[in-house]
N, C-alpha and C positions, 0 to 999 in steps of 0.2 A: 468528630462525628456530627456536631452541631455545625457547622459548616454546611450539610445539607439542606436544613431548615433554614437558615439564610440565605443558600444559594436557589432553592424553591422561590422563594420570598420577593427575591429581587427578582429573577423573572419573571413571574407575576404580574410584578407591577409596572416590568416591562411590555408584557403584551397589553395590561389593561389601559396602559398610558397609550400603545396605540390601534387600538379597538379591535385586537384580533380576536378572532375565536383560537384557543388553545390548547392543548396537549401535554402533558411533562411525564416522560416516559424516565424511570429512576429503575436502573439494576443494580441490584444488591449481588456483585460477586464473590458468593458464599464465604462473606464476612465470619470472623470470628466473633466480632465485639456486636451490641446489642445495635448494630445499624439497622437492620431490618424491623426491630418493633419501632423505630423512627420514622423509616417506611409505610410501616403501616398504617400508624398514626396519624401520619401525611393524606396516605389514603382515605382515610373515616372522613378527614376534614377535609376534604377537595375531590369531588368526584372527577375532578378533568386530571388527574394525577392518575397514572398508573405504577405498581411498584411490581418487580420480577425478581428473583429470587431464583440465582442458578444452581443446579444440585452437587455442583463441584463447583473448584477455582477455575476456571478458564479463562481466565487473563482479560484486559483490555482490552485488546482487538475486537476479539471474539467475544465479549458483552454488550461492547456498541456495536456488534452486529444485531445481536440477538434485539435491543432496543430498535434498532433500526425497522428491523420487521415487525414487533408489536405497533409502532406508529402510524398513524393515519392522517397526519397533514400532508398539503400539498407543498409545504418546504416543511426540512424535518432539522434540526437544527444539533450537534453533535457537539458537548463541553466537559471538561472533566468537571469534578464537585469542589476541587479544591481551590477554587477563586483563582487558576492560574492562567481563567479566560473571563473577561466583563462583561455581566451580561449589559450591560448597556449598548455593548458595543453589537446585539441581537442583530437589531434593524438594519445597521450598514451593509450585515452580508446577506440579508430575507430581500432586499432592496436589486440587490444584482443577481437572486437567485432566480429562474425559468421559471420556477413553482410557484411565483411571486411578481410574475408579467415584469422578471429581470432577462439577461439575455444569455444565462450558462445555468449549468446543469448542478455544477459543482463550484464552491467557492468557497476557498480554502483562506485561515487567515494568517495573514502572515505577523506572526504575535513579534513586539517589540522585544529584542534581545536581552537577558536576565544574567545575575551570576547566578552559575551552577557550578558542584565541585567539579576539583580540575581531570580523574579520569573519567566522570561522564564525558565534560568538555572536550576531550581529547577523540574518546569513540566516536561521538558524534559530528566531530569537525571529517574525521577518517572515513564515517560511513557516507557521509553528506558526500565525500570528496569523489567516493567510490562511484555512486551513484551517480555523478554528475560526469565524470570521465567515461567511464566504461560500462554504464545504464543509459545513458543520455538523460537522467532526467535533470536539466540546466537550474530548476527551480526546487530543487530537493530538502536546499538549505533554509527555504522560507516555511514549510510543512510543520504544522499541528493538526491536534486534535479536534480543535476548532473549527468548524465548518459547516455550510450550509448547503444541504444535498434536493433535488428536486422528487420527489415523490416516485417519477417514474424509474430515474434512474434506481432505486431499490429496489423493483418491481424487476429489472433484469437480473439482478442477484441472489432470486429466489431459487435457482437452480444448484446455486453452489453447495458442495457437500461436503468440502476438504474440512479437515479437523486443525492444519494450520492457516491463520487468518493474518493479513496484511490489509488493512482497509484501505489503504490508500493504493496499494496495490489493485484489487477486486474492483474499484473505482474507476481505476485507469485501462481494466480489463474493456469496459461497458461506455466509456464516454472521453470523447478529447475535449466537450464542452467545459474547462475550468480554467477558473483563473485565479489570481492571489490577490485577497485584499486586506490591504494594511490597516491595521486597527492597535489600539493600547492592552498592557498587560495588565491581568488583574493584579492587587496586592501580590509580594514578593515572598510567598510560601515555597519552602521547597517540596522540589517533585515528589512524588511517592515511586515514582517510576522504577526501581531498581535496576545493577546495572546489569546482571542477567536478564532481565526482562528489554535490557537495551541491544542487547547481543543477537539476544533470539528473535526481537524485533527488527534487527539487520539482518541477518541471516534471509529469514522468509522474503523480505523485499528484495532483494540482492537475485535469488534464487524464483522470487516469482513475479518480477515485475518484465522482466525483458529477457528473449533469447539471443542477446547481442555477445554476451562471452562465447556461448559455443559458436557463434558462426565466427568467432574470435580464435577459438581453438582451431577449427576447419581453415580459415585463412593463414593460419599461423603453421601447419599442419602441411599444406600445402605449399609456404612458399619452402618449409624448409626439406622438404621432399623434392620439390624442382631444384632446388642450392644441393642438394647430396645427389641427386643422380647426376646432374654436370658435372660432379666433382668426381665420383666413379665414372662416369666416360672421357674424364681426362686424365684419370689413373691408369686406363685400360688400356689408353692412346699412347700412355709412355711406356706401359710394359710393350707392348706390340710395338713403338719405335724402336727403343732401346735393348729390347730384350732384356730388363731388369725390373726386379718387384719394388713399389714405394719403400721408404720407408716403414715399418709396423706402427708405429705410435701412428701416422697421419692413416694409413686402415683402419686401424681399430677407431679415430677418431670421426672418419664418415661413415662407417659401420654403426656408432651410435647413434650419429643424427640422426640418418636413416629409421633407426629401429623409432626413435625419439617422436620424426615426422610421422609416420606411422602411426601412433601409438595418438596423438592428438588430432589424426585425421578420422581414427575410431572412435575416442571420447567424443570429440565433438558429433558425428553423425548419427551416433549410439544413442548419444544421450536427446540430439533433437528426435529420435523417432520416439523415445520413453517419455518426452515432454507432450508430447500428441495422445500418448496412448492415455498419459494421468489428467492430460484437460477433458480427456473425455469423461472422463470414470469421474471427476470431481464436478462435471457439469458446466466449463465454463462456457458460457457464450462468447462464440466470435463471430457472431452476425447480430447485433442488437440494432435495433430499428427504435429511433428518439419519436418520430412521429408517422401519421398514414392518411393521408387525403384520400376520402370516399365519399363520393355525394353530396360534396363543398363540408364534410361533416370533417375536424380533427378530434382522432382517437390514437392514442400510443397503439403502440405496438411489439412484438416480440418474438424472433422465430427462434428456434433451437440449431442447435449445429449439426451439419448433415452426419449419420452416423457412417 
């Protein structure tokens, strides 16, 4: 728990070493143990501290979101408390961040590789794998928590309502401005991460970062739809040459592809219409505007998605 008060600490006297004005935005996710009077504490002694205090557990994700909205810099800067990121390492990503006259939006760091036990290891090599074949996302394996986000981009994410949260997901909803920058790990603590919390943390990104599986289904759906009707009009061709019925195993056998292509040519179409109907109801934007020239003036901007 003391961990906190030194992870404050060192920030600090990281921004004070290079003369930023500051912020440190700390959520307490409705801790058991006395974190929160730590918190508080914090707060008495430092008015540039803010401390949050959520009325349930709602996980990781969804705490650094909830931080993310109380903040007010023009780079907001995203770290777990258990030294498993340096703050030293602050400036390298504030330096390439927009918020920070850097040139991306988002900048993500790609933290120095650690032992971890081996079924984390294993999930994690598996979801990465996932994500990078059948998501496309090629840099999946570099992702932490770690990261340096530009003010605006949070400002598009004020809309969203869903109660499952992927931040890296929601990120990539609003901005292709990011990149990965390579930095050291902090001290070698291990994660708190649990590996349910690793599961259902794959799951949400899996299911909400990309519609590339169903149009995966629909292609897959289709080619084998085109493969069984050739094969029932070459069935057809030999009963009408021949005057005799195929074999039954090789019927029964395009009869289920048939049903099979079918059946993934619905899932997939089914589910891309229920995938539009729940971006609506959870708010996401899919028209975000980074910036808007008016009268040589720049001001962000933001429009909503047509309803």
């Amino acid at each position: 728990m003391r961990s906190i008060e030194l992870l404050v600490n060192e920030v600090i006297c990281v921004a004070e070493a290079n003369r930023w004005l500051y912020q440190i935005v700390i959520v307490d996710d409705f801790s058991k143990d006395p974190t929160w009077s730590l918190i508080s504490e914090l707060c008495n002694r430092n008015p540039n501290i803010l401390g949050i205090q959520t009325a349930k557990n709602v996980g990781q994700q969804a705490a650094t979101l909830i931080g993310l909205r109380f903040a007010t810099g023009s780079t907001v800067i995203t770290m777990d408390d258990d030294f498993q990121h340096a703050p030293k390492d602050i400036p390298i990503l504030a330096r390439l961040c927009s918020g920070s006259a850097g040139n991306f939006e988002v900048v993500n760091a790609s933290v120095e590789s650690r032992s971890i036990e081996l079924p984390r290891l294993i999930l994690s090599k598996a979801a990465r794998l996932f994500f990078r074949v059948v998501l496309g996302i090629k840099d999946a394996k570099e992702y932490s928590s770690f990261r340096a986000i530009d003010r605006r981009v949070i400002e598009r994410l004020n809309d969203y309502r869903g109660p499952n949260i992927a931040l890296d997901v929601l990120l990539r909803w609003v901005t292709d401005s990011v990149i990965l920058c390579p930095v050291s790990s902090g001290p070698q603590n291990p994660s708190r991460y649990k590996f349910r919390s690793l599961l259902r943390f794959a799951y949400l990104t899996s299911i909400g970062y990309s519609k590339r599986p169903l149009y995966v289904s629909i292609t897959l759906g289709a080619i084998l739809f085109s493969a069984t009707s050739f094969a029932l009009i070459l069935l057809l061709l030999r009963v009408i040459s021949e005057g005799q019925a195929p074999p039954g195993y090789i019927s029964l056998l395009v009869g289920l592809l048939s049903f099979a292509s079918v059946q993934f040519l619905l899932l997939g179409a089914l589910s891309l219409y229920f995938s539009s109907v729940i971006d609506t109801i959870l708010g996401r934007n899919h028209l975000p505007i980074a910036v808007v020239l008016e009268n040589s003036q720049v001001r962000s901007g933001k429009i909503k998605p047509f309803r």
